[in-house]
Every structure is written in C-alpha cells, then in structure tokens.
C-alpha positions as CSV (number, residue, x, y, z in Angstrom):
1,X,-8.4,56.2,-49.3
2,X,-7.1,55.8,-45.8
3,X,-9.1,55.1,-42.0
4,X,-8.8,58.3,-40.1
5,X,-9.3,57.3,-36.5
6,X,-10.7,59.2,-33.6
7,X,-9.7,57.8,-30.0
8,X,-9.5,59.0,-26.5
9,X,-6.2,59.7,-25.0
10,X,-7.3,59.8,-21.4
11,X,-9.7,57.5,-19.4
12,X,-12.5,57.5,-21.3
13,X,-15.3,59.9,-21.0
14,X,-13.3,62.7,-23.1
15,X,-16.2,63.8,-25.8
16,X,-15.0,61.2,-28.5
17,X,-19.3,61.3,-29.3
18,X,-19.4,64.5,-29.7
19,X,-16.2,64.9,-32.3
20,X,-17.3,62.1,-34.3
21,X,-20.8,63.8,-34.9
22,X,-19.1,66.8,-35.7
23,X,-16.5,65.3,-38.3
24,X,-19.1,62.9,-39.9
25,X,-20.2,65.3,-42.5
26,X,-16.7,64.8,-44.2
27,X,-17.1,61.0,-43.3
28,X,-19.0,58.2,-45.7
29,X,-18.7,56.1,-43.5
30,X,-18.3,55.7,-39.5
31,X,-17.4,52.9,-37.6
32,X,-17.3,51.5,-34.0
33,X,-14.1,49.1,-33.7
34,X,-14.2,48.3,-29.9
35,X,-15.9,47.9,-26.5
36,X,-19.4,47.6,-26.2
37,X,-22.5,49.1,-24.2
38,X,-20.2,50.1,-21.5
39,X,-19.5,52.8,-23.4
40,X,-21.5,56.3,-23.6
41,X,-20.9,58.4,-25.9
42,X,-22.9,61.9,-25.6
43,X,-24.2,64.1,-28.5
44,X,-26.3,67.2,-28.2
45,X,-27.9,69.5,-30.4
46,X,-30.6,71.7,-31.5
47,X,-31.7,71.4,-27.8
48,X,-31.6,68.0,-27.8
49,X,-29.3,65.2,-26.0
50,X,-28.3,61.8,-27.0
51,X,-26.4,59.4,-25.5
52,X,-25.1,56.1,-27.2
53,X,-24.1,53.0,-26.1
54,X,-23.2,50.5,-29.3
55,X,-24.5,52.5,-32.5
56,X,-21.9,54.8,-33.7
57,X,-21.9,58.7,-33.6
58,X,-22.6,59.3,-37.0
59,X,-25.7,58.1,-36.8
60,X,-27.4,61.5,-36.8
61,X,-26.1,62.6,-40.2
62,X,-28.7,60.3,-42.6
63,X,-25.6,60.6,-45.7
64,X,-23.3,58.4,-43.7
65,X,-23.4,55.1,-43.5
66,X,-22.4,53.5,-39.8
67,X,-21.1,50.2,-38.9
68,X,-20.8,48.5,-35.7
69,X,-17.7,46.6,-36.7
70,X,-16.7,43.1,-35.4
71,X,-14.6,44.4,-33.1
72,X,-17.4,45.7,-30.9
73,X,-19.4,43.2,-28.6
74,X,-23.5,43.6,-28.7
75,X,-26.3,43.3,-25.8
76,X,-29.3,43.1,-28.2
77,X,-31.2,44.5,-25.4
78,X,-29.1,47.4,-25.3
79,X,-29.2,48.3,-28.8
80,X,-33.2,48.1,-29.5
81,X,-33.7,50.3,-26.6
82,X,-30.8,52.6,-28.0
83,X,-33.1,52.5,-31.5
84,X,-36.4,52.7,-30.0
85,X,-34.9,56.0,-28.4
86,X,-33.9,57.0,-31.8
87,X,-36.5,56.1,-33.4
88,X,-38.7,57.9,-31.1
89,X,-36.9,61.6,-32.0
90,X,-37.8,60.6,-35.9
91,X,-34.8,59.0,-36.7
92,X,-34.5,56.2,-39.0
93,X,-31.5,54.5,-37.7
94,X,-31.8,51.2,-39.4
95,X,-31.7,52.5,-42.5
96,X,-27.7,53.6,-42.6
97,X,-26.7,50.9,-39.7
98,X,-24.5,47.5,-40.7
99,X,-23.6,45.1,-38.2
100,X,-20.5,43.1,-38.7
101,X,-21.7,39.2,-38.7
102,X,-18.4,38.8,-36.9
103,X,-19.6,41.1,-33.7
104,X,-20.1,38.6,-30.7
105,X,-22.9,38.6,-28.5
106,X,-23.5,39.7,-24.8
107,X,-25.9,37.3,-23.3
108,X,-27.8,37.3,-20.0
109,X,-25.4,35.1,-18.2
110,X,-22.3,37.3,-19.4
111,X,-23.9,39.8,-17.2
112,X,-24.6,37.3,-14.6
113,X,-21.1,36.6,-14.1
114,X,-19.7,39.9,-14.2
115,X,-21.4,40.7,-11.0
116,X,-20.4,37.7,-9.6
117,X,-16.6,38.1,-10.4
118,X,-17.1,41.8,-9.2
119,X,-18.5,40.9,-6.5
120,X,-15.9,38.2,-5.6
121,X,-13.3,40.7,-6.3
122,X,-14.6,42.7,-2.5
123,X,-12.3,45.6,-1.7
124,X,-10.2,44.8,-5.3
125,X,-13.3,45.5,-7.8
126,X,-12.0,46.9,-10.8
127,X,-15.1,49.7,-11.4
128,X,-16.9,47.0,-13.8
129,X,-19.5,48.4,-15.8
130,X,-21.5,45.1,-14.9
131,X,-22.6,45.2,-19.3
132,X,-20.7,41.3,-19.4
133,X,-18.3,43.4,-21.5
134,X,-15.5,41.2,-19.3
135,X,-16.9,37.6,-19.3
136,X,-17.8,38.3,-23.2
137,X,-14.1,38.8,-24.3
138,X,-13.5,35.8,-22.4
139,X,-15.4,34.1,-24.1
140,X,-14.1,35.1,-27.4
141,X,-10.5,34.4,-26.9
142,X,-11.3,31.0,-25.4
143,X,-13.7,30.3,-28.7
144,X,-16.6,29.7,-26.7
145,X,-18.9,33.1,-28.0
146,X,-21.4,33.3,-30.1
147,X,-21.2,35.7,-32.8
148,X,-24.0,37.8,-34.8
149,X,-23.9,35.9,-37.9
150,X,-24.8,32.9,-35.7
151,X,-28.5,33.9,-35.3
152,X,-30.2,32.4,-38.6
153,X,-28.2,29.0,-37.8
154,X,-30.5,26.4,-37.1
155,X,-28.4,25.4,-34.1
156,X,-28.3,28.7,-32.9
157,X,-30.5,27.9,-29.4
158,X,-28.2,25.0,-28.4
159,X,-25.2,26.8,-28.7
160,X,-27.0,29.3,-26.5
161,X,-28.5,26.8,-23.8
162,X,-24.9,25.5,-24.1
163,X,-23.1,28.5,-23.2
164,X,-25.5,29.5,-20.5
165,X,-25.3,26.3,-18.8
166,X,-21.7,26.2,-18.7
167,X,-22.1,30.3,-17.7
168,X,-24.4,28.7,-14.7
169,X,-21.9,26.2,-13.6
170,X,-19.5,29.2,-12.5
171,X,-21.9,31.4,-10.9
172,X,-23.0,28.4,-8.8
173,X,-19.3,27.4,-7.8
174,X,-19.4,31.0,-6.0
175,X,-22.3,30.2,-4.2
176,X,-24.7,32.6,-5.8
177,X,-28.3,31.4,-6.8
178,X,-29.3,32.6,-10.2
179,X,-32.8,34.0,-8.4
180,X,-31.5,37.0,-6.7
181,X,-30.0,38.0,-9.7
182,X,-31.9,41.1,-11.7
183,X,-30.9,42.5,-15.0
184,X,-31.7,46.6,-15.6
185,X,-34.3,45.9,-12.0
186,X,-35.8,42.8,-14.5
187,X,-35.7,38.9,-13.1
188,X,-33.3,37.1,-14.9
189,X,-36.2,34.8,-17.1
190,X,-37.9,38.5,-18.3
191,X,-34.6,39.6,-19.2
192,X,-33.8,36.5,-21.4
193,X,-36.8,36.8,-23.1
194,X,-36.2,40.4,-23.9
195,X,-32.7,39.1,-25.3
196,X,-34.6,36.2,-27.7
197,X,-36.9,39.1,-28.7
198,X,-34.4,41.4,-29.5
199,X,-32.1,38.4,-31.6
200,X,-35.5,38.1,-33.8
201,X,-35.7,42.1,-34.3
202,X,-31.6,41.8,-34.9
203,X,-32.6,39.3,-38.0
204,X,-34.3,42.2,-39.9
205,X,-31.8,44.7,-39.5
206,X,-28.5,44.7,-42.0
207,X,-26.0,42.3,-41.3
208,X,-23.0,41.9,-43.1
209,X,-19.4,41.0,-43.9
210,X,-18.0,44.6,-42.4
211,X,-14.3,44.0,-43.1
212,X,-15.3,43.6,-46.7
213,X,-17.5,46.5,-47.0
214,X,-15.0,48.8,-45.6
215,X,-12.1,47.7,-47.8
216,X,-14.2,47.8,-50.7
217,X,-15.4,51.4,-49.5
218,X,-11.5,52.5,-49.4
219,X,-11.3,50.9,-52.6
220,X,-13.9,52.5,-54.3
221,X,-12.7,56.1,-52.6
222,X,-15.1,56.4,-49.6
223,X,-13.9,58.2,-46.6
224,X,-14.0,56.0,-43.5
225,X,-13.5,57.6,-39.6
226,X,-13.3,54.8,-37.2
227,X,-15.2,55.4,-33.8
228,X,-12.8,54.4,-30.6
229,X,-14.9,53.6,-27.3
230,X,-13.6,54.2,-23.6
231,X,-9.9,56.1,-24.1
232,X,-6.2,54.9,-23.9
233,X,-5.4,54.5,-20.5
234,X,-7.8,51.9,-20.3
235,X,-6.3,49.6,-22.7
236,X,-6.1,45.7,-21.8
237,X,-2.3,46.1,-22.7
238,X,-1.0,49.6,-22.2
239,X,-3.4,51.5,-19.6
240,X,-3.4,50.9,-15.7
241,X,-3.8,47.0,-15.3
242,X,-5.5,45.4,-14.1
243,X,-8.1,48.4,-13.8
244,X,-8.5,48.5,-17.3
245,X,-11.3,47.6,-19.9
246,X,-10.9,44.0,-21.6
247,X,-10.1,45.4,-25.5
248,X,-7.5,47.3,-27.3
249,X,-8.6,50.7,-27.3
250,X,-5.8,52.3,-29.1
251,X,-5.1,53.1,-33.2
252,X,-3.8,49.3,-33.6
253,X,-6.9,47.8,-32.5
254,X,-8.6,49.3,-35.0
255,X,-6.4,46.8,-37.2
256,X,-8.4,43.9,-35.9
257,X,-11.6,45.9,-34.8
258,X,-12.6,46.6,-38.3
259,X,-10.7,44.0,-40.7
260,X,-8.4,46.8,-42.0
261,X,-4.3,46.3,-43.4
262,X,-2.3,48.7,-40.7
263,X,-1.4,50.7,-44.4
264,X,-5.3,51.6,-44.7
265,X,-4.9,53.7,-41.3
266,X,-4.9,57.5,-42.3
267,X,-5.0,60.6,-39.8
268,X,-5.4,59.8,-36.3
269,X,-7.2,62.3,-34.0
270,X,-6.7,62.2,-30.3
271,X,-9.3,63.2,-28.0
272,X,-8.7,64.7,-24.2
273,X,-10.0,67.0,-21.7
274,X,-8.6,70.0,-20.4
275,X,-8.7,68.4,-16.9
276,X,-8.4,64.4,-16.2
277,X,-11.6,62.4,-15.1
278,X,-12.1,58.7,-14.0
279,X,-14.5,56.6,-13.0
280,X,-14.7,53.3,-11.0
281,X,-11.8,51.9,-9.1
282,X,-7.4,52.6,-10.6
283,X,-4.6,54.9,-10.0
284,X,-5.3,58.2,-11.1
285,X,-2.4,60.5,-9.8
286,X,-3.7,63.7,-10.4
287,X,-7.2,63.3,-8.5
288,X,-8.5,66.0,-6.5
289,X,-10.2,64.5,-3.4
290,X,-11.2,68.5,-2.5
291,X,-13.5,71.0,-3.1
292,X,-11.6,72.0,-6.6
293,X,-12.4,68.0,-7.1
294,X,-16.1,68.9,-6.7
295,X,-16.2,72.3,-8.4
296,X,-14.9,70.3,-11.5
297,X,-17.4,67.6,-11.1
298,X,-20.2,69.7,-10.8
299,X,-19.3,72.2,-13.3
300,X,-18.1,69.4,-16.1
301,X,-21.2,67.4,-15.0
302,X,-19.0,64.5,-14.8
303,X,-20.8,61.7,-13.8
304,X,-21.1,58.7,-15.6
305,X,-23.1,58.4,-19.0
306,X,-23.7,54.6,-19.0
307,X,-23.7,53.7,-14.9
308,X,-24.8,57.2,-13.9
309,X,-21.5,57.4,-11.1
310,X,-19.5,60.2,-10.2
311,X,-16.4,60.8,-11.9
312,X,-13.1,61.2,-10.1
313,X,-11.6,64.6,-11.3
314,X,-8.2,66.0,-11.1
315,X,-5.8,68.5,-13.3
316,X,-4.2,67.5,-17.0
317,X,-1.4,64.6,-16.3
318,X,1.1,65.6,-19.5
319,X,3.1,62.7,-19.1
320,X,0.0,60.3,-19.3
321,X,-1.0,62.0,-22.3
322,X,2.7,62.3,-23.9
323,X,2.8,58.1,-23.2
324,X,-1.1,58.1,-24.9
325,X,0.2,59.6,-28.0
326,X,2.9,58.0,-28.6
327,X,1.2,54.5,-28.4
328,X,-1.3,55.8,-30.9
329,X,1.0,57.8,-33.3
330,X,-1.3,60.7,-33.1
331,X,-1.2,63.6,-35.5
332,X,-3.5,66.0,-34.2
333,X,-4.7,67.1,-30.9
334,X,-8.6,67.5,-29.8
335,X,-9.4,69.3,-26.4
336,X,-12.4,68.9,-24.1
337,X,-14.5,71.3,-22.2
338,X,-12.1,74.2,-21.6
339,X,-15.5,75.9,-20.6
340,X,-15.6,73.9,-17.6
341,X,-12.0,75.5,-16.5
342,X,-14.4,78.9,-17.4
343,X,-14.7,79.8,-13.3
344,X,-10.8,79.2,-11.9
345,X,-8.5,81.2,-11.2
346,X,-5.6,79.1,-11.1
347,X,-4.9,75.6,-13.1
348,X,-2.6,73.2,-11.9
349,X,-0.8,70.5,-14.6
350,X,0.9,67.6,-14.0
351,X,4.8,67.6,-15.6
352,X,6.4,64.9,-13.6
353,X,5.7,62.9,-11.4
354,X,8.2,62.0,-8.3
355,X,8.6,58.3,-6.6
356,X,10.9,57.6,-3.4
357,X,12.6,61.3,-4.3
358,X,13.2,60.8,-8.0
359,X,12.2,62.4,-10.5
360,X,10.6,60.8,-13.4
361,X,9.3,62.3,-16.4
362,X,7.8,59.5,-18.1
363,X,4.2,56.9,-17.2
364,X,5.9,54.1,-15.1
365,X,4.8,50.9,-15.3
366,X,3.0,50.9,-12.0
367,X,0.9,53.8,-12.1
368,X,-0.7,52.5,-8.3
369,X,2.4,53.1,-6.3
370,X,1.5,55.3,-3.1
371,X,4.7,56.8,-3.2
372,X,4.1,57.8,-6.4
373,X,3.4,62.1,-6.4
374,X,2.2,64.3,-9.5
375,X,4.4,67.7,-9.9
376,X,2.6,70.0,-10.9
377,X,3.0,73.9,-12.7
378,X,0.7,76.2,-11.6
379,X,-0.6,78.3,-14.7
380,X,-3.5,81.3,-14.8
381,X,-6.8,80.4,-15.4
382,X,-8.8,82.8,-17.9
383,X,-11.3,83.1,-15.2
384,X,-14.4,84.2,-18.1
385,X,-17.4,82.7,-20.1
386,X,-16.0,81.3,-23.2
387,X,-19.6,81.0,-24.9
388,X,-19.1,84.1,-27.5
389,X,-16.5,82.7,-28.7
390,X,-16.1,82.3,-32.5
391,X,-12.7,81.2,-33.0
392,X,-9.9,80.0,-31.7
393,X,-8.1,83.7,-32.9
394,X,-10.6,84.9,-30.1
395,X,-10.0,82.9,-27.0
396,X,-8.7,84.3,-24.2
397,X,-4.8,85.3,-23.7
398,X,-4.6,82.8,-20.5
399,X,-6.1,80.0,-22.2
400,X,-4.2,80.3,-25.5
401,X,-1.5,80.1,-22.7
402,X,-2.6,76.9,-21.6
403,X,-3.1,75.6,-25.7
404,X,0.8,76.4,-26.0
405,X,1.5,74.7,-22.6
406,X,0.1,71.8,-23.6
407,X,1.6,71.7,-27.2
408,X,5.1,72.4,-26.1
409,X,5.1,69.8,-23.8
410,X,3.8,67.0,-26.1
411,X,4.7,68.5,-29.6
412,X,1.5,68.1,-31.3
413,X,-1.0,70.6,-32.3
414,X,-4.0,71.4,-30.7
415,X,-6.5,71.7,-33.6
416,X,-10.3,71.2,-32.3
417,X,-11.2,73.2,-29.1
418,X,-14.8,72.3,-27.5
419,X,-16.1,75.3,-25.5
420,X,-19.4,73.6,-24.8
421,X,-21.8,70.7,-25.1
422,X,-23.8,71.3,-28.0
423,X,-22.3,70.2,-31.6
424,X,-22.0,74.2,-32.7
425,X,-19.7,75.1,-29.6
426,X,-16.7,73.4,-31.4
427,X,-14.0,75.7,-32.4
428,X,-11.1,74.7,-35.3
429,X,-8.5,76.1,-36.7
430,X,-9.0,77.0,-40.4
C-alpha cells in the first residue's frame, strides 16, 4: 500500500476539510503531517458544521482511525476545546485519535512571543495567526522544544520552567511586560493553568510511535490518506517568503511529517478554488480590491475559519497553480466552490503575468514586485444555481468551459467538483 496525499494548491483556505471527510470512507487511516491550530479546516453535514483546528478530518467517520502525526505542532488547549466540541455533538473522538509522541508542543510563551515578533514587525507583519505556530518551529530546529512524548518524564516541568524563562528573557528585551499580555481574552497565569490541565487530560488519550504505526499499517495493507494543512503557496520554501507559514506544506513534507520512505507516497490530490483567496499580509496578484472582490467574499463566505478575518479574493492565477503542481507532482485535480461563481456573468483568469513590459508565463521568484501585472482571459460565467446538480455530465455548458480551460492550461484532470458546503454537494467523475 501507498500514502495518497490530499494538499492545497493555493493559499490555504481551499476546502482540503471537507475532501478529506468525503474520501475517508475509502481511507483506514488519516493523518495530519503539518501545521498546527492555525489551521481550520471546515466540515459540514446533516445540518451541521464543524470546524477543525489540529484533529484530522476523518474524524467523523468512527471506521477510520486518525493520527495527528509528528509533523504537526499541538496547543493542548486548543485540542481539548476542539474535543469537548466534539464530544458535545456525541462524538467519541478519543477513541480513533493517536498522537505521535514525536508532535512538539505549543506553550503559552510560544504564543507570547509571536505577538511580540508581530508586533515588532509594524507595517512588515506577515498576517501571523498569533497560535505560536512560528516561535514553536523555532524551537524545534534549534532543539529547544518539547515534544508530546515528554509529558510522563519526571523532568518534564523543568524543561518547561526552562523554556519559558528563556521564552521571557526575549519578550522582555522588546520591552513588553508579560502582564498586558492575554491568551483567547484569558491573563496569561489562567491560560497556563489551562495548558498543565490539558497536558494531564493529554496523558489519557493514545499516544504513540506514529511513524511506526503507519508503516506497519502500509505493511499490513491499510489505506492511508495524509491530511495537508494551510496550501502550497504558503510553504516555508517554495510559497511567497517571507509571507509564508513556518512548515513544508507540500507532498515532500509529508516524507518527514509522518515518518514515511518517499516510495510509500501513492496518489496525490490537489485541492483549489475556482477563484483565489488570501488572508493576512503577501503578494497576491490577482486580488480584487472592488466590488467583484466583495461580491466573492460575501458570496464564498470567505473569512477566516481560525482568526475570523476577511479573506482577500481575486480570479484563478493558472500559473500559480501550474508552479503548485509541479512542486507536488500532482495527479489529480480537486476544485472549490464553483457555486460561489453561481451569480457572474463574466470570469476573469490569470494566464500570464507581465513585469517591466515582458511577458512571463511562469511564478517568478518575487511574487511582491509592484510592477508585476496578472493578464488575464476573460471567459463566460454560467450565470445559474448549481444546487440540482447530480453530476458532473450535468453542469452547465459555460462551466464545463471553464473545467477545460483550466485542464488545458495545466494538463491535469479535474476530477472532484464541490458545488456547495455540505459533504453531499461533491460531484466526481465515475
């Protein structure tokens, strides 16, 4: 058996939430390989709506189990209140959850100092979630975190006091006092003891060697998907630095996300909308700052799942997406709320893009050049409700159009079309 992978292609926010609940029946087993609770990833059905921050998306389907691999970084604030929500709809999520003991932790003062280094940053912020997903990978990668498998060590609340005092030195260099700080509207003190409470709730739940359970689940013929968080063109490496996230967010990360041989990595799906979306600060060369800007915020709802901002909208950049795919060796195609094109008349996508009066048909390295202009093909919108729609046979001549477009340009198929929010509004071809 092989790892399919299901990824964004775009900057985050595509529906990768909603995919993997609908592709986890065939799955055994799901798992999260990056980011952590700045993530949101939004499932609805049977009138119900979910959104996710750390656990993975097949958490609703009881027959699969779901790992948060070591990959991932964990708030254990975050995730109990993500449970008790769970928990409260009837769900037993503990019972098909594993943690990977190699998972690192967020802790109060990671969160601390991302605000301060926001903060610091004045008119250059990056659009930080302010989850400590930054300061956490720091951590890591200078071998200063502190990992799940940690929490039973007898030494585990010095290497805490440790780290936070050492966290504490840094926000006092920039002159900020650790009392006007608040976590989620809490003082920093009820916070902490939140975070002790929820290590001693984290103790009970199953915690285990992930990289070995997933290669002993290929082994033994379980199907595995693995769960991407945020969406290409936020990679640390490959999106639009320095306004990106702080892991690798594309197919080879699942490599070291999950503890898996790059020859274990099966089918990899790629997830995007039918427009493009952003949030926080970066380039983004296709965004609308006009009223077709609003009427695709307010009709795609776009506004942020885990900080509640509004999303920057503008048309499809192609070439963004061709360079997304390429970097992820993609072999099937997955688009996003066509419904939300339902009411236009006219589409625009991006083909090129031209900078200083030359042409370029390719992502350039800096994406942030002002000089730097989308060119766009105008194409007819299908201008009509999509919800009786069946099948992809069904769709309407204009947007089949726009499926071809899109194909053509990137040679991949288009596969999976979502027509809606709920789980059921997902149409495939047979």
């Amino acid at each position: 058996m092989k790892v399919d992978v299901i990824l964004g292609l775009q900057w985050g926010d595509e529906g990768k939430g909603k995919i993997v609940d609908v592709f986890s029946p065939r799955y055994d087993v799901i798992a999260r390989f990056q980011g952590g609770p700045n993530a949101g990833h939004t499932i609805e059905f049977d009138g119900k709506k979910f959104i996710l921050h750390t656990i993975p998306s097949g958490i609703f389907h009881r027959n699969s189990m779901n790992v948060i691999g070591n990959g991932v970084i964990i708030d254990p604030v975050i995730l109990f209140r993500e449970i008790g929500k769970l928990s409260e709809a009837g769900m037993k999520p503990w019972e098909n959850l594993l943690i990977a003991n190699r998972a690192h932790l967020i802790l109060p003062t990671h969160r601390l100092l991302d605000a301060v280094y926001e903060s610091a940053k004045k008119d250059a912020k990056i659009g930080s979630t302010l989850k400590g997903i930054g300061p956490t990978y720091t951590d890591k990668y200078a071998r200063n975190g502190i990992r799940v498998g940690n929490i039973c060590y007898p030494g585990f609340r010095k290497m805490y006091e440790s780290l936070k005092e050492l966290h504490l030195k840094t926000v006092t260099t920039y002159g900020f006092d650790l009392a006007s700080f608040t976590l989620d509207g809490l003082p920093f003190a009820e916070y902490e003891t939140q975070w002790f409470e929820s290590i001693e709730k984290m103790k009970d739940l199953k915690v285990v060697d992930a990289e070995v359970f997933i290669n002993k689940s290929l082994v033994e013929g379980r199907s595995v998907l693995a769960e991407g968080a945020q969406g290409t063109m936020l990679d640390v490496d490959f999106g639009s630095y320095p306004f990106v996230t702080s892991s690798s967010t594309v197919a080879a990360g699942v490599c070291t996300g999950l503890g898996v041989s790059p020859h274990n990595i099966g089918k990899v799906f790629g997830v995007f909308k039918a427009y493009c979306t952003r949030v926080g600060s970066g380039p983004f060369p296709t965004e609308l700052e006009n009223e077709t800007g609003n009427k695709l915020r307010t009709g795609g709802k776009e506004f942020g799942s885990t900080t509640g901002r509004p999303r920057r909208c503008g048309w499809l950049d192609l070439p963004a997406l061709r360079y997304s795919i390429m970097l992820n060796g993609v072999d099937s195609l997955i688009m996003m709320k066509a419904d939300v094109l339902n009411p236009f008349e006219k589409l625009g996508v991006c083909t090129a893009y031209k900078e200083s009066g030359k042409l370029l048909s390719s992502y350039p390295f800096e994406l942030s050049s002002e000089g730097l202009e989308p060119q766009y093909t105008e194409m007819e919108g299908w201008n009509t409700d999509l919800s009786s729609n069946t099948s992809m046979e069904r769709l309407p001549l204009p947007l089949k159009k726009y499926i071809k477009f899109i194909e053509d340009f990137v040679e991949l198929p288009i596969d999976t079309v979502s027509i809606g929010p709920d789980r059921l509004q997902t149409l495939q071809t047979k």
